[in-house]
N, C-alpha and C positions, 0 to 999 in steps of 0.2 A: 615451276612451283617447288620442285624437291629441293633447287638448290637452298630454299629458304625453310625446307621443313628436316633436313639432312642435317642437321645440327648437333652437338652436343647436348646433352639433357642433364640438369641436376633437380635430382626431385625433395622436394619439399614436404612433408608434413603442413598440413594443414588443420586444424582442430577448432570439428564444428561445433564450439560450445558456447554459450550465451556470455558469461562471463568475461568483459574483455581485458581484465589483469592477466588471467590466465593465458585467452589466447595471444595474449602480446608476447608474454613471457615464454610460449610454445616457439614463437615465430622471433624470436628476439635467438634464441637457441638456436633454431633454423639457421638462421644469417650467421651463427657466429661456428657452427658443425661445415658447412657449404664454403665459409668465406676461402678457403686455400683455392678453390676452383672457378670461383667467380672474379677475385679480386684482382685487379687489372687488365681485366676485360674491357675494349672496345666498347661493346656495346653488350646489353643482355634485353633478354624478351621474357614477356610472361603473359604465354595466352592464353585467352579463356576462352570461355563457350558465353557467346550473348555478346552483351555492348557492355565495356571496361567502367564505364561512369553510371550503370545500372542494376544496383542488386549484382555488384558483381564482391565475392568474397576476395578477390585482388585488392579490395580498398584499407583491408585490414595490413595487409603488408607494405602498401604503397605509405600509409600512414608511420608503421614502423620505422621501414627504410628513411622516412624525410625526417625523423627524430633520430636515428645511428649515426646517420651518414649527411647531415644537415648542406654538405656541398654537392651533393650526386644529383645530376639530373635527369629527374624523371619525368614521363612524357607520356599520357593516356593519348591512343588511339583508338578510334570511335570504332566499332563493329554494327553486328544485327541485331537487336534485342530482338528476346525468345517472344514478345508478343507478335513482333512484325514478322518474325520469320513462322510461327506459328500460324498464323493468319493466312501468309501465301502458301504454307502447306496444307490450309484446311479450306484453300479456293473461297475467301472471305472476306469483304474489307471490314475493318472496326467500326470507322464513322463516316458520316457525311456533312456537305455543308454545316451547318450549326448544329452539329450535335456533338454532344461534349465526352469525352473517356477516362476514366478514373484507371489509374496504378495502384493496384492495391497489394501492399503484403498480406497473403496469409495466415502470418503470422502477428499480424496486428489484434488488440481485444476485440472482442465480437460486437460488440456496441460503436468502435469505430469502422468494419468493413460494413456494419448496416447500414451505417450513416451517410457512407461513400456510396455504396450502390443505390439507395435511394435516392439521391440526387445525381445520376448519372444514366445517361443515354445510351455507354455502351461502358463496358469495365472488361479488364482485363486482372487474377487474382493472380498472384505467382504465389508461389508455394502453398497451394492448397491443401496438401497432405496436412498443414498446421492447425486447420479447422477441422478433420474431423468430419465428424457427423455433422455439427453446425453449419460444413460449407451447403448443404441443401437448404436449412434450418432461413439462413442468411438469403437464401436466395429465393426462397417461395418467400418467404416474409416480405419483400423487396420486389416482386416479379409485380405484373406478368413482365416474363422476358423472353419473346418471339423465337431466338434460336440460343441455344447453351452447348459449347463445344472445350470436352477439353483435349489438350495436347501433351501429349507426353515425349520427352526425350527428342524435341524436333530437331529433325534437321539429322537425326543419328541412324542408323541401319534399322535401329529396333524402335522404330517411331510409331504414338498410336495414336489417331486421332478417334476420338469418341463424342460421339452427337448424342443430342436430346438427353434424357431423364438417366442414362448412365453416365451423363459430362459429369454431375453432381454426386455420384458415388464415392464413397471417401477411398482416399490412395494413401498408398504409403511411397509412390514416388516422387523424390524431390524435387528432379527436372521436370517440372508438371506445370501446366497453367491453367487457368478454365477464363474463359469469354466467354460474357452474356453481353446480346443487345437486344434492345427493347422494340425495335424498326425492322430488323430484316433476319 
């Protein structure tokens, strides 16, 4: 494994801001500060934490790149999304047979994470630091829900998994997720 993690590194800015003229125009910079080190490379990597094709902020660059550089091929490979690897860290499956799970951002309006967890049998939120107080609000409105766990920073040295009535305390962690199901 170190022969593949012993590598050269060119680190990037990334700017987490809503705005996406801005952050294109951050990341358009990026590429253009970085390109003496990257350009005729072999190959280049960009890993993340999670699954590439989920919530992951690599999409924002991957998007750039195929407008700079319109012949370069790029190539997502699949990883662990933070809900499934949160799950075997908090010893819990999601769902069963017919029961259905909702992906919910966070940072979605609050009128659409209700909407989603009410018609759902198990939900996973990612970025719950985005709600706030309302991630409880949303979720007793919405309940009963049998077990409420959230996960912080999984999978990392400083990982914290929190059950029942403090999963729903607001965070200001971003690698955060909270699971509720309604069954088990």
């Amino acid at each position: 494994m170190a022969a593949h993690l012993d590598r050269e590194t060119i680190p990037l800015l990334f700017p987490m801001v809503k705005d996406g003229l801005c952050r294109d125009g951050v990341l358009r910079e990026e590429l253009r500060r970085t390109r003496s080190l990257w350009e005729g490379a072999s190959t280049l990597a960009m890993p993340v934490i999670g699954d590439s094709a989920l919530y992951a902020t690599a999409a924002y660059l991957y998007d750039v790149l195929k407008e700079e550089l319109p012949g370069l091929d790029l190539e997502l490979v699949p990883g662990v999304s933070a809900h499934s690897l949160a799950s075997s860290r908090a010893g819990r499956f999601l769902v069963l047979g017919d029961e259905n799970l909702s992906v919910i951002s966070g940072a979605s309006p609050v009128h659409r994470v209700k909407a989603m967890l009410s018609a759902s049998d198990g939900a996973v939120i990612y970025k719950p630091s985005a709600l706030g107080e309302n991630l409880r609000i949303v979720a007793e409105a919405t309940g009963p829900w049998k077990s409420v766990v959230r996960v912080d920073r999984a999978g990392m040295d400083d990982e914290r998994v929190v059950t029942g009535e403090g999963a729903l305390d607001p965070t200001d962690e971003y690698l955060s997720l909270v699971q509720l199901l309604r069954s088990r």
